[in-house]
PAKE-495669 format. One record per residue: residue in three letters; x, y, z of N, C-alpha, C in turn. Coordinates in steps of 0.02 Angstrom, whole numbers, plus 50000, padded with zeros to 5 digits. Example, Ala and Ser with C-alpha at 12.3 -4.5 7.8 and 13.67 -1.06 7.14 Angstrom:
BEGIN
ALA506604971650390506154977550390506604983550390;SER506424988850354506844994750357506455000250394;
***
This chain:
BEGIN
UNK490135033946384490825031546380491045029046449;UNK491265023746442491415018346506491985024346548;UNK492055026246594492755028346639493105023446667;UNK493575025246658494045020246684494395022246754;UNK494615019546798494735021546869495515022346865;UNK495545028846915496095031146910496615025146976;UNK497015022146942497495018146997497615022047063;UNK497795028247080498085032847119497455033147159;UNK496935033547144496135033047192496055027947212;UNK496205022247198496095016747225496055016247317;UNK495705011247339495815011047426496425010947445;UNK496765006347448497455004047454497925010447440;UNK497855015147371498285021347389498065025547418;UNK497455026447441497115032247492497545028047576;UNK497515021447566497905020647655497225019047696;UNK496545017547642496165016847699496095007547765;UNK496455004147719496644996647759497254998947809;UNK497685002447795498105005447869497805009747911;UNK497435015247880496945016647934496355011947991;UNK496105006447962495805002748012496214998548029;UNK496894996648031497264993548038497544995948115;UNK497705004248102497905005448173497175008548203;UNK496785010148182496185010248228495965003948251;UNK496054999048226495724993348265496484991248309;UNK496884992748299497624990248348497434995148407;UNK497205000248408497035006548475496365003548498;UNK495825000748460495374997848501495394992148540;UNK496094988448523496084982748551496374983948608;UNK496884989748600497004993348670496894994448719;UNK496364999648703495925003348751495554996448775;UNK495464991848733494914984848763495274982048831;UNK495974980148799496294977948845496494982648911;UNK496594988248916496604990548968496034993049007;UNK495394994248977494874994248994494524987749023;UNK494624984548999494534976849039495024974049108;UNK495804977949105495984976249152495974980649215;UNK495664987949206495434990149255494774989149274;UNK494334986949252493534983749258493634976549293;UNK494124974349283494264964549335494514967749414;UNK495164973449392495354975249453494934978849504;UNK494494984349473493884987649510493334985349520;UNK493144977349489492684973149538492954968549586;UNK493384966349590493714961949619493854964549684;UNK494324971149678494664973349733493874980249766;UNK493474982849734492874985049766492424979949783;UNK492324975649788491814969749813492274965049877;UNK493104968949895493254965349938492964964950029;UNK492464972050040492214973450083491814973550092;UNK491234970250050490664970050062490314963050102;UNK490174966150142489794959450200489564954550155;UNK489764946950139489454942750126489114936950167;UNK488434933950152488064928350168488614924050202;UNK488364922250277488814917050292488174910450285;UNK488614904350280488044898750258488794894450313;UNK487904889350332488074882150373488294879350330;UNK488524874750329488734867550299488854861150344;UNK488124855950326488274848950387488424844050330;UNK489034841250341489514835250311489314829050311;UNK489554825750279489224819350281489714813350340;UNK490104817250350490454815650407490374817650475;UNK489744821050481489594823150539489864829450568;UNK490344832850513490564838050550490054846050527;UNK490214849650545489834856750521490324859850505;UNK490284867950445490524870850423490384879250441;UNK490544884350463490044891250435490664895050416;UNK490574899150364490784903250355490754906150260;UNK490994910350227490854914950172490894908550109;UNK490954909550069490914906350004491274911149938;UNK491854909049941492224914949911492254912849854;UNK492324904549822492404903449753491964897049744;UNK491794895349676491404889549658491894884249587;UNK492044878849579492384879049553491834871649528;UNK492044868849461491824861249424492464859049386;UNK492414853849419493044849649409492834840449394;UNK493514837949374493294828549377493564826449420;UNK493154823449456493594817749520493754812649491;UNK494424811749527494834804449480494454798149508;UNK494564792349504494314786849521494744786749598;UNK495344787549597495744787549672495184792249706;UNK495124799249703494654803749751494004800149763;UNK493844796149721493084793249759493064786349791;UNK493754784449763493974777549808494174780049890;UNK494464786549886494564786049955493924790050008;UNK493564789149991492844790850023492584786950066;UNK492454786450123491954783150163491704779450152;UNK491414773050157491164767750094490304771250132;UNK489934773450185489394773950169489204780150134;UNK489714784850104489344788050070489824789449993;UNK490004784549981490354782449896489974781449863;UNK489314777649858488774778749829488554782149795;UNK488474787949846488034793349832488404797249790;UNK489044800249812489544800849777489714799149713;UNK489594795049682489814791849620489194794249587;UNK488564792849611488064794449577487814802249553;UNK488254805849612488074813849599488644813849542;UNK488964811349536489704811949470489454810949408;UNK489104804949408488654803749344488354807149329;UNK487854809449360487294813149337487454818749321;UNK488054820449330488324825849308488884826049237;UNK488774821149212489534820749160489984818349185;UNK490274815749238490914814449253491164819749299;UNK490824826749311491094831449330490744833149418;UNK491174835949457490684838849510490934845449513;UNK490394848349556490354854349585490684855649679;UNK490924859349677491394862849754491364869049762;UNK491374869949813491404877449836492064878249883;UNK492324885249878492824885349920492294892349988;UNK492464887050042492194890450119492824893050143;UNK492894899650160493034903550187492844901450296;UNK493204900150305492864897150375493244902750450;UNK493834906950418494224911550483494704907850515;UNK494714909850561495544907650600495154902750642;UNK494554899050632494414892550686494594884250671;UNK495344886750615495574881150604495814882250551;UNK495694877750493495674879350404495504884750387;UNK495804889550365495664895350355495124895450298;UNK495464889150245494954891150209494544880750164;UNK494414879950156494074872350133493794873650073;UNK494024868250031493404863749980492864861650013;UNK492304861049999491724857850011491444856049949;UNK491454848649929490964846449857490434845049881;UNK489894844449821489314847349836489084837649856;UNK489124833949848489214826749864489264826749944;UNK489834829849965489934828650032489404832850073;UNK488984836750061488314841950089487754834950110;UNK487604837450159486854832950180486304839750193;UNK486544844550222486004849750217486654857650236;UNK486214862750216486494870150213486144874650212;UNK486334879550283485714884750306486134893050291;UNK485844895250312485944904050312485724904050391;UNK486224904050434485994907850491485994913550515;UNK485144915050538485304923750534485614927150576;UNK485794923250645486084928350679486874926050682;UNK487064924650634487864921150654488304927250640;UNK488804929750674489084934650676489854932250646;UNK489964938250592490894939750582491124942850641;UNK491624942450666492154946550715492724946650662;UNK492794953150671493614957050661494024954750726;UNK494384953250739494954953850799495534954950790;UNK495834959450822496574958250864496794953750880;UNK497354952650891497804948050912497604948250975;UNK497674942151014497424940651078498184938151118;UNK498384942651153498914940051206498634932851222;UNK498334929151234498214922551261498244916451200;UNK497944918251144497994913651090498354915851046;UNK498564922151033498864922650969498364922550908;UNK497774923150915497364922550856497104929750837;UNK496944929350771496774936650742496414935750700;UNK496254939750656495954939450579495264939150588;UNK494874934950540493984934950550494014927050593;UNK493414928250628493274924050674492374921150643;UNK491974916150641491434915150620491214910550667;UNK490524910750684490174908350730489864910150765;UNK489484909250815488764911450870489054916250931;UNK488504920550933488584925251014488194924151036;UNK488344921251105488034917651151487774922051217;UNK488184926351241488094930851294488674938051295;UNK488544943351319488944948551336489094947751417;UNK489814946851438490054948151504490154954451518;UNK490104954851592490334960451632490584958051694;UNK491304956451700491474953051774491324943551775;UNK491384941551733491134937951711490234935351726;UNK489884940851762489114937751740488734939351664;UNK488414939351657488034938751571487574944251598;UNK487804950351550487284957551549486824957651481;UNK486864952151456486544951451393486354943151360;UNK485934941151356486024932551384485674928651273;UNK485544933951251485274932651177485544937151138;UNK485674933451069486014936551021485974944650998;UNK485244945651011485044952250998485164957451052;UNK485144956251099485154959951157486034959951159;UNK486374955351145487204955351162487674960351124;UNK487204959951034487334966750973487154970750999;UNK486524973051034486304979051046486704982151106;UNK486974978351142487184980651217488264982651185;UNK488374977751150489004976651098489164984751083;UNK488594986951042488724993151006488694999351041;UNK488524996851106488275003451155489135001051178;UNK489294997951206490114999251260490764997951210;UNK490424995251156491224994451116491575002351073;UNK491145006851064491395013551062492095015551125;UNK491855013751171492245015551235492925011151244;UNK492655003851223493325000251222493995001951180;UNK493515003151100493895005351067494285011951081;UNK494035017951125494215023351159494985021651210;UNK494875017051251495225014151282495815010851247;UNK495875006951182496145005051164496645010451111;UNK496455014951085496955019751075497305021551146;UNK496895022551175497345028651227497975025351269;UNK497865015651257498435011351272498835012951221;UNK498715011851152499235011251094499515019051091;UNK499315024251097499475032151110499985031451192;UNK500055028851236500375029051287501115023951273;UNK501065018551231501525014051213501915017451160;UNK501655020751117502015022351047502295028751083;UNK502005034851085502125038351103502405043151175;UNK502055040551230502235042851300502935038251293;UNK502945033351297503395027551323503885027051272;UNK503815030851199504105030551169504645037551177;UNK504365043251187504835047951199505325044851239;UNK504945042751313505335042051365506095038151322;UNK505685030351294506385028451268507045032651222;UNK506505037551181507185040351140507435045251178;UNK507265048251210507525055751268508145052451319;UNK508065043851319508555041351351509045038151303;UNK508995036851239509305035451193509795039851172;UNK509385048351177509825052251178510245054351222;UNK510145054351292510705054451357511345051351337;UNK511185043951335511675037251321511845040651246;UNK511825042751188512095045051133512805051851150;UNK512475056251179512835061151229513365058751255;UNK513315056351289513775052151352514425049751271;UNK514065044151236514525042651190514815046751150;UNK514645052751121514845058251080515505062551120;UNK515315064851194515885066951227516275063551260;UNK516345054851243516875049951234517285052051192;UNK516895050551126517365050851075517915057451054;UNK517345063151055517835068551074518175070851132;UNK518015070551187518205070251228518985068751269;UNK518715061951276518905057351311518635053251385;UNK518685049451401518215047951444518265050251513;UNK518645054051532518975057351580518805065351581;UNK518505066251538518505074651508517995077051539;UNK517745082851560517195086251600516565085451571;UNK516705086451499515755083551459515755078551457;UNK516185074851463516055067351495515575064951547;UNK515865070251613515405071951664515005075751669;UNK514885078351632514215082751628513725079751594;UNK513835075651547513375071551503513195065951540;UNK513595063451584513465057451638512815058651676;UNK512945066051705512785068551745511865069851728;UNK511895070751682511305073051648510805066051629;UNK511485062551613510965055651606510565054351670;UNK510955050951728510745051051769510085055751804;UNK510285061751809509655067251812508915063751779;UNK509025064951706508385060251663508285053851688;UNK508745047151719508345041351728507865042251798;UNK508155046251815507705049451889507205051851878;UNK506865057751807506405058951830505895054051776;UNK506175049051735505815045551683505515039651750;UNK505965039551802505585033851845504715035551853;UNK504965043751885504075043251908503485043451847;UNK503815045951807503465049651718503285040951720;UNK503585036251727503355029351675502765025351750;UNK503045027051814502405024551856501895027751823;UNK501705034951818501065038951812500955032851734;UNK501295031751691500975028251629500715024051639;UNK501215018351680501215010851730500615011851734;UNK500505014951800499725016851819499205017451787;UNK499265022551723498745022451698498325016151628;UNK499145013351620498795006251577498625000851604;UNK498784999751681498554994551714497724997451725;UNK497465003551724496845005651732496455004351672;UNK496735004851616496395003651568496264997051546;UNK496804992451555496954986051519496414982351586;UNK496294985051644496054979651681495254983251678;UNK495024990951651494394992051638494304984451551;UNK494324987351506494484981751484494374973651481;UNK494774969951542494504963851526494094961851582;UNK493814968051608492854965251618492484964551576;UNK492884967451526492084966451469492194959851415;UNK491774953851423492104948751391491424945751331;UNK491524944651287490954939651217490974933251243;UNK490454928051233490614921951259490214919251190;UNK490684915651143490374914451098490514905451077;UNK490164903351008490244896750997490524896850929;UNK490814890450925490924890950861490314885050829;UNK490474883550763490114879050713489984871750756;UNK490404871250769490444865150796490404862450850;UNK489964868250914489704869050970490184869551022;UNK491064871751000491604873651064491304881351081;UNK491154882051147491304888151172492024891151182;UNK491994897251198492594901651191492414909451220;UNK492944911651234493004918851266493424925551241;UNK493024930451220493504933851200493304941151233;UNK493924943751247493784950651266493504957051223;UNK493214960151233492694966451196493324969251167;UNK494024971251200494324975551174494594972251109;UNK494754966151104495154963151047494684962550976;UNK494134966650990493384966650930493544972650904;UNK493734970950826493794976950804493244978650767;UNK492734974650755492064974550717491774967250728;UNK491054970650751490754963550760490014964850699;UNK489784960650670489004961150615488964954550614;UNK488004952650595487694945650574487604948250502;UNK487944946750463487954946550400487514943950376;UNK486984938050388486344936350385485544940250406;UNK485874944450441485184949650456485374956150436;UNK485904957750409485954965550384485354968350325;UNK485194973950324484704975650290485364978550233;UNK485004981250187485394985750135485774991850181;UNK485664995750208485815000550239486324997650311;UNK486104992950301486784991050373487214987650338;UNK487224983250268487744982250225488184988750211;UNK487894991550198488134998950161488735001750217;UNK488414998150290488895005150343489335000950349;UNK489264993850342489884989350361490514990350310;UNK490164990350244490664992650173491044999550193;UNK490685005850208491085010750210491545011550277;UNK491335005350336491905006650396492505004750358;UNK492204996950334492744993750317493244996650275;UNK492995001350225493415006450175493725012150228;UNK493435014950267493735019250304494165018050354;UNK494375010350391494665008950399495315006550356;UNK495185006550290495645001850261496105008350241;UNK495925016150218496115020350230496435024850275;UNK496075023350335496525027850383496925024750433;UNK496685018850430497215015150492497835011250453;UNK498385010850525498955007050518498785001450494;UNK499104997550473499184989950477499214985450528;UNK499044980750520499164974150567499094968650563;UNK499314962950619499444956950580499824952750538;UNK500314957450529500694956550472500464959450401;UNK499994965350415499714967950330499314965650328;UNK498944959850348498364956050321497894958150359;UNK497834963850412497254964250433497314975350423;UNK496704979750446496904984050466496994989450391;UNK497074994150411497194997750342497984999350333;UNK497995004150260498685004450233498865010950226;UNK498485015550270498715024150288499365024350269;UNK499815022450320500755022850307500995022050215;UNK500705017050196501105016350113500755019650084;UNK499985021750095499695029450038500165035050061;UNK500165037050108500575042450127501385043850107;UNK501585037550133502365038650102502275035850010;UNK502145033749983501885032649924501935039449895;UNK501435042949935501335051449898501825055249897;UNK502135054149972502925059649983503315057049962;UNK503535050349928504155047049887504045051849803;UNK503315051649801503315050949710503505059949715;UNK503275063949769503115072049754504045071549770;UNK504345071049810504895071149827505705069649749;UNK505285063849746505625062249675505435067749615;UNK504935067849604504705073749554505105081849572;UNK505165082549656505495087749639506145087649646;UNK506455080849635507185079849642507385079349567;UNK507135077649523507165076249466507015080349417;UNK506695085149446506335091149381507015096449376;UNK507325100649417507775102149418508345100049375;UNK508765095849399509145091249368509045089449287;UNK508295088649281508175085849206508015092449170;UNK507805099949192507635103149136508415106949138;UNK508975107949185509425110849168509815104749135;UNK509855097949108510105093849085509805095248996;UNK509265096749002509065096448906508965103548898;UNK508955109348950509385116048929510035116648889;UNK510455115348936511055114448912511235108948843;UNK510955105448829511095101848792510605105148709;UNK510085107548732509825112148673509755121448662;UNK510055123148714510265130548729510815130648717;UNK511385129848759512035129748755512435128348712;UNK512355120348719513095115348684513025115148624;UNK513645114948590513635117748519513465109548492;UNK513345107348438513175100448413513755095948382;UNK513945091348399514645089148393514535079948406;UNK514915075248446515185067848456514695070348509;UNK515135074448560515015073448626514325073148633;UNK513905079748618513135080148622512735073248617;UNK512875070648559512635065148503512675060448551;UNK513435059748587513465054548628513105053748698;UNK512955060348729512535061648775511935061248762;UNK511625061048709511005059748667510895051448693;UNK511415049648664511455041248651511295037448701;UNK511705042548756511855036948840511065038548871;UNK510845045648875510215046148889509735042148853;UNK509585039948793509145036048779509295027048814;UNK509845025948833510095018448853509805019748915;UNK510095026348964509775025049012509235024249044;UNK508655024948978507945023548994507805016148983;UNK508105013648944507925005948959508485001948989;UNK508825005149046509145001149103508544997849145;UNK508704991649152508154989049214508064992249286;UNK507634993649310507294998149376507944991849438;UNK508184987649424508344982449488509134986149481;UNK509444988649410509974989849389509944996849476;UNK509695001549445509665008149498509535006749569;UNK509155000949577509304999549652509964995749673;UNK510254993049641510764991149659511314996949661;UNK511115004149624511535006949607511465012949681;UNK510665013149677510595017149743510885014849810;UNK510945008649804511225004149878511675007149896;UNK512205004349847513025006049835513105011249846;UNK512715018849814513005023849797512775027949854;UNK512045028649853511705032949891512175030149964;UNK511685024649985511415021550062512105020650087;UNK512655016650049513175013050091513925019750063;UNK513815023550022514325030050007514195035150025;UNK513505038650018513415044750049513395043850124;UNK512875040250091512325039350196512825035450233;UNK513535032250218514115030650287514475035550302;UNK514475041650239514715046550255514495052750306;UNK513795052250268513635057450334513495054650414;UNK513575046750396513485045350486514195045150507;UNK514725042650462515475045250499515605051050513;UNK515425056350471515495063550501515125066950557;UNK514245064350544513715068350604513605064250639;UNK513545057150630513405054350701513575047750699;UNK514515050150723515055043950738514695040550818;UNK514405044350845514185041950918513515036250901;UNK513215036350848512805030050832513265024650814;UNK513575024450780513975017550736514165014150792;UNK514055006950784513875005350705513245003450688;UNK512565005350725511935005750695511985013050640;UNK511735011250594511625017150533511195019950562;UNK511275027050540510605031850555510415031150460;UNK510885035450413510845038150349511275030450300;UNK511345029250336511845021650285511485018150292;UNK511005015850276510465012750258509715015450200;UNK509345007550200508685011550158508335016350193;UNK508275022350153507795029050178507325029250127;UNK506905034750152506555038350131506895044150053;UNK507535046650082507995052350037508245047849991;UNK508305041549991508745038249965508285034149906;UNK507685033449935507555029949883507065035349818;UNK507065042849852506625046349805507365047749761;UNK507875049149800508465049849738508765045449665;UNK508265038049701508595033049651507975033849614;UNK507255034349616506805034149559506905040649542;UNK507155046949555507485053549527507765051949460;UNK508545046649471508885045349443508595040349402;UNK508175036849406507705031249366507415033849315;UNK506905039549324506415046149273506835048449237;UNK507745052849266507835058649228507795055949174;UNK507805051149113507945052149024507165052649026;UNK506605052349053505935053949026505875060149027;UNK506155064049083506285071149084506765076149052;UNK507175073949033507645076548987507475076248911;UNK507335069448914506805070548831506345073648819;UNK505995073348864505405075848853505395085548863;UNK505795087448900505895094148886506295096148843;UNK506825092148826507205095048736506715094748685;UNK506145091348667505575090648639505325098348648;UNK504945098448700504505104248732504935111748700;UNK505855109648719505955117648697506125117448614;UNK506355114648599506395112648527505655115148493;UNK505095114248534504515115448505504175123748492;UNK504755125948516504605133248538504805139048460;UNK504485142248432504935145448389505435146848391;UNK505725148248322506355151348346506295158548331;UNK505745161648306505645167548297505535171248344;UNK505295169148399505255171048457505755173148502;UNK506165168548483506965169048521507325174748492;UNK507135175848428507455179348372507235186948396;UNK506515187048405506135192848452506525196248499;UNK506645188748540506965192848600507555195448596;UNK507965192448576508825194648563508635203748519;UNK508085202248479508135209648432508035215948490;UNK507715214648514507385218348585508075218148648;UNK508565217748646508915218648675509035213248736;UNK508705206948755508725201648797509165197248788;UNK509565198248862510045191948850509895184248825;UNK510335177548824510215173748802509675169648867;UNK510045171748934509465169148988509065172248992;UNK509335177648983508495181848975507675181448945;UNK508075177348897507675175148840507375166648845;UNK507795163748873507805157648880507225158548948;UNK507255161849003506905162149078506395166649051;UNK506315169749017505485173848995505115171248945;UNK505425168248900505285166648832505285158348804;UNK505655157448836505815150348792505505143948860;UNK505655145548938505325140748973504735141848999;UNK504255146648997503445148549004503205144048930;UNK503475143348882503295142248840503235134948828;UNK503895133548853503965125448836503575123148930;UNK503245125448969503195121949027502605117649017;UNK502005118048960501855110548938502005103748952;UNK502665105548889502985098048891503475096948931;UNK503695102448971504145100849004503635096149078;UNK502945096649091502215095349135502305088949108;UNK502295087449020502205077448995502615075249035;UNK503365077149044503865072649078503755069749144;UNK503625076849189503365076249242502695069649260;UNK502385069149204501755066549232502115060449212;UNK502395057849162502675051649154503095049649209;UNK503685053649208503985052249275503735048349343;UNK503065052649346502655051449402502385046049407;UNK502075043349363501885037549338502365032949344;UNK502895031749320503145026049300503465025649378;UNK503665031849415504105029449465503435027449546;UNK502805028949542502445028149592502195023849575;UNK502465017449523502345010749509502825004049523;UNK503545008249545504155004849528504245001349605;UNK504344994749609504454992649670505144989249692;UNK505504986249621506194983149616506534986649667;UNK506714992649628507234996949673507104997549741;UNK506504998849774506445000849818506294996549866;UNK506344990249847506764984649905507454982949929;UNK507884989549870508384986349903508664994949937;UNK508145000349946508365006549968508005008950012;UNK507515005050048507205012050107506315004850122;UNK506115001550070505334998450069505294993650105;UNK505024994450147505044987950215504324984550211;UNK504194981650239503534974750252503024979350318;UNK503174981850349503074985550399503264991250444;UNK502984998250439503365003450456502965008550473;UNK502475007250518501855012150532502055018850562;UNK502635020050570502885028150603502955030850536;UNK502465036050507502825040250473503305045150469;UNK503615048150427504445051750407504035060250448;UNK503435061450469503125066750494502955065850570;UNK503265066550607503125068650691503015074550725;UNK502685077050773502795079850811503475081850833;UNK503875077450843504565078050875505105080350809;UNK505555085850855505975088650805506585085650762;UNK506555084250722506715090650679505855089450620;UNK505325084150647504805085150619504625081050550;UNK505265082150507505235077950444506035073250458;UNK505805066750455506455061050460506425057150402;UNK506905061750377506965057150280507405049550290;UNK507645049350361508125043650352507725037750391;UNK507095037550399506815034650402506475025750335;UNK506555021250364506235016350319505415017550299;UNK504945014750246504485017250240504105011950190;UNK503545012450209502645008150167502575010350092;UNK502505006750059502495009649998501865004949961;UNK501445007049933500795001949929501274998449866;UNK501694998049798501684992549781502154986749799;UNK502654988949845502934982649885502404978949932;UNK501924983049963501224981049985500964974549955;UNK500654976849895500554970749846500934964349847;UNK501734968249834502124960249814502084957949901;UNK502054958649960502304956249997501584952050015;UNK500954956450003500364949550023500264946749974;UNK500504948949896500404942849859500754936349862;UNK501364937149881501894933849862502384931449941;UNK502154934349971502814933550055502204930450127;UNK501794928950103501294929350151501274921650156;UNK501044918250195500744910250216500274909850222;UNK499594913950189499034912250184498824917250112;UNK499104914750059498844920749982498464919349997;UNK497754913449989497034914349961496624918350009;UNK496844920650086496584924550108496854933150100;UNK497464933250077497834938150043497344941149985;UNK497134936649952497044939749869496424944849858;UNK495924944449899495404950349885495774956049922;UNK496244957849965496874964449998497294965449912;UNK497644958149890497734962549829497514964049776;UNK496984963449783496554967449719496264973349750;UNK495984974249816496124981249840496574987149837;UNK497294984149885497694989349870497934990049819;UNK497694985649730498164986849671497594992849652;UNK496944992149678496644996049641496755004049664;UNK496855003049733496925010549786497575011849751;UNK498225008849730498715011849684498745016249627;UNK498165010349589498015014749526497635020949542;UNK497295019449605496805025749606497415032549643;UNK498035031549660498575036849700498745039349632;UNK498955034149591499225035949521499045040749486;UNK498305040149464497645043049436497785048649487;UNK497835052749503497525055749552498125061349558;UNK498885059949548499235062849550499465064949472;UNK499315060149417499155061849348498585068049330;UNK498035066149360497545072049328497915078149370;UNK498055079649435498425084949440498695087749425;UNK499485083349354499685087049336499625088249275;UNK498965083749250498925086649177498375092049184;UNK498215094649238497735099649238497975105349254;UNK498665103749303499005110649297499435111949212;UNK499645105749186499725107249118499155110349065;UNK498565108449095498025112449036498025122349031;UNK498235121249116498185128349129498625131849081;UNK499385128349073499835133949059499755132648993;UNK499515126248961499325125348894498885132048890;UNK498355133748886497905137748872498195146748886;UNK498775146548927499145153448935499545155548875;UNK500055149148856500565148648807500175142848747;UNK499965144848709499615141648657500175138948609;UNK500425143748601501115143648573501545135848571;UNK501525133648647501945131148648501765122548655;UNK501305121448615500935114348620501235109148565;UNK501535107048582501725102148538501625093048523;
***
């Protein structure tokens, strides 16, 4: 006997076409974000790795050296080959043909010895070498030219006094790596005497002259701490005289050990030139590196890009300052905001009885999560920087104004506005968390004689601290991504003093501060040379995601912990 199929079994009422419907919508997901961290983590990890420098001789007689960063095939119009040289249009036209209509170019990477960076079509090539001993230089800025960045071309000799202690390429690296340890030695202990020696001196006198103004104002200018603060100034410019000879002294010793030691090198195009040892912040022949001397150049270059300041304008140097304040903005905010947000969805699911008002506080908290991030910086400006922070400089320190100390972008100011940015992720997300909690439990406790906080602080938030951990980690996330706001509250282009000194009071929240994704927008987007910008931002986007990552698994691992204590309370 034939069976007949039950309609209700059918695919379509089992749901199995919506089931691959959202399984293939999550694979396309995970594709897409898996693909866009795989572009960003080759792109921005392959930005340090020593590449092949190659000659290039023109058909114009000129020469080329330097990296080969892109290859591109394109059509030349009939104008681009009309305006060609007539003895080599020819050739030109004919490499076009033979190709489809299309040619081939490379973009040369050439350094600061002119064009930073060139087309070269493959038409305009007459011949192209790999030279092995042609050296990259890192440099400093050079008091005499103003030039910085990568430098490409020949080492010709090592000076000492100006005679040649090294007269061939090999002997000039080898002799290079033996004294440039020392230069570089030398060259902190200038930048450590400028920032710091010379820098006290200036603020210790900043503070005299602050003094002096403070028992003006209260005072009067006639008043005895008037003269006593005078008095004192004076005292200090007396003994900062001899304190800044002994410095005097000792950077004219260094700066003139220093420029005995000089590179005498060439470029592509056979100009000689002079540069001092100290302004080398890395010298390699990228043509003779073995695997293992690639390898050490990659991890300086990473370890520099990590622990050092900036320079150059950002484009050279590492980004220490914006990982760092980066970390103390997001931990700072997290603990400005956790507070605030779990006694905000306490009260609103402990307390308040259910009514307009609740409902309506329900309402405004969900709006305020999709306010735009530019909305809160404008709001932090106003509120924080130019209402609080004029307040506390009219009250504590009328003797600055009208330079702001606290009425301006900070450090406090801007973890308060991504505070205020997070709380509805945090407030939701822990009315969730306690909502998730029995109520039999609660019921437990009250039977047992426990007050309502009693119950709520033993019982109800061990339990919910899970989800009250999701908020947190979202929080964290979304605000150690956010850069709107924090251009218009504390995120500067450059700010290598961190909010942590030696000098007291030790932590200076009213400090301006580096933040790696204003980082990004400013060499993607503010810079006068992007295409030498763009392998920095695919670096520091990736070193972001990797701060991100990093402060996420933390706290979903301290969430596993208390998950696995309170089982209970997983929702």
């Amino acid at each position: 006997m034939r069976r007949v199929a039950d309609p209700q079994q059918t695919i379509r009422a089992r749901g199995e076409p919506m089931l691959w419907l959202c399984g293939g919508a999550l694979a396309t997901c995970l594709l897409m974000v898996a693909g866009l961290l795989l572009f960003v983590g080759w792109n921005g990890g392959a930005t340090f790795w020593p590449r092949p420098l190659m000659a290039v001789a023109l058909r114009d007689g000129s020469t080329l050296l330097g990296e080969v960063t892109r290859d591109d095939t394109y059509t030349p119009s009939a104008e681009r080959l009309a305006e060609l040289p007539d003895e080599w249009r020819t050739a030109a036209t004919v490499a076009v043909q033979s190709r489809g209509g299309t040619a081939h170019r490379r973009l040369l990477r050439t350094g600061n010895t002119g064009d930073h960076f060139r087309w070269v079509d493959d038409f305009a090539v007459t011949a192209e070498t790999r030279p092995e001993l042609a050296v990259v230089i890192d440099r400093r800025a050079s008091v005499e030219r103003e030039a910085w960045g990568k430098w490409y071309g020949y080492l010709d000799a090592l000076l000492l006094d100006g005679e040649p202690v090294a007269t061939t390429p090999r002997d000039a690296l080898a002799r290079i790596a033996k004294e440039h340890p020392a230069a570089m030695q030398r060259n902190e202990r200038i930048e450590s005497l400028r920032e710091h020696a010379i820098g006290r001196l200036a603020d210790a006198e900043e503070e005299a002259r602050l003094a002096i103004r403070r028992a003006d104002l209260r005072h009067g200018a006639n008043s005895p701490q008037h003269g006593l603060a005078q008095a004192a100034f004076d005292a200090l410019r007396v003994e900062q005289v001899q304190a800044r000879k002994a410095i005097d002294t000792e950077l004219t010793a260094l700066r003139t050990e220093n420029e005995r030691w000089q590179l005498r090198l060439r470029n592509a195009d056979g100009r000689t030139e002079k540069l001092h040892l100290a302004d080398v912040v890395r010298i390699h022949a990228p043509n003779d590196l073995s695997l293992a001397g690639q390898l050490s150049v990659y991890a300086d270059r990473w370890w520099e890009f990590l622990t050092a300041a900036p320079r150059e304008t950002n484009q050279e140097g590492g980004v220490w300052p914006a990982i760092f304040c980066t970390v103390l903005m997001t931990l700072l905010m997290s603990l400005l905001v956790v507070p605030f947000g779990v006694l905000a969805a306490l009260y609103i699911r402990e307390y308040a009885k259910a009514g307009i008002l609740i409902s309506a506080v329900r309402v405004a908290v969900n709006n305020l999560a999709g306010v735009p991030s530019i909305v809160f910086g404008v709001f932090g400006l106003g509120f924080f920087c130019y209402i609080i922070g004029g307040s506390i400089d009219s009250l504590f320190y009328p003797e600055r104004l009208p330079n702001p100390t606290f009425g301006t972008g900070a450090l406090i100011w801007a973890s308060l506005t991504l505070a205020l940015l997070t709380l509805p992720v945090v407030i939701v997300s822990t009315e969730e968390a306690l909502a998730a909690v029995p109520s039999s439990m609660r019921e437990g406790s009250y039977a047992c004689g426990a007050s309502k906080w009693q119950t709520i602080r033993r019982i109800v938030l061990p339990r919910a601290m899970p989800g009250l951990m999701t908020g947190v980690i979202l929080a964290m996330a979304r605000g150690a991504g956010e850069v709107a706001p924090l251009m218009l509250v504390g995120a500067v282009k450059l700010a290598p003093r961190l909010p942590f000194d030696g000098d007291a009071p030790f932590f200076h929240p009213s400090r301006s501060f580096m933040h790696l994704g204003f980082h990004i927008y400013d060499l993607g987007f503010q810079s006068q040379n992007s295409e030498a910008n763009k392998p920095m931002v695919f670096t520091t986007t990736l070193l972001l995601i990797g701060v991100v990552l990093f402060l996420n698994v933390t706290a979903v691992w301290l969430r596993s912990r208390l998950r696995r204590r309170f089982v209970g309370a997983q929702f």
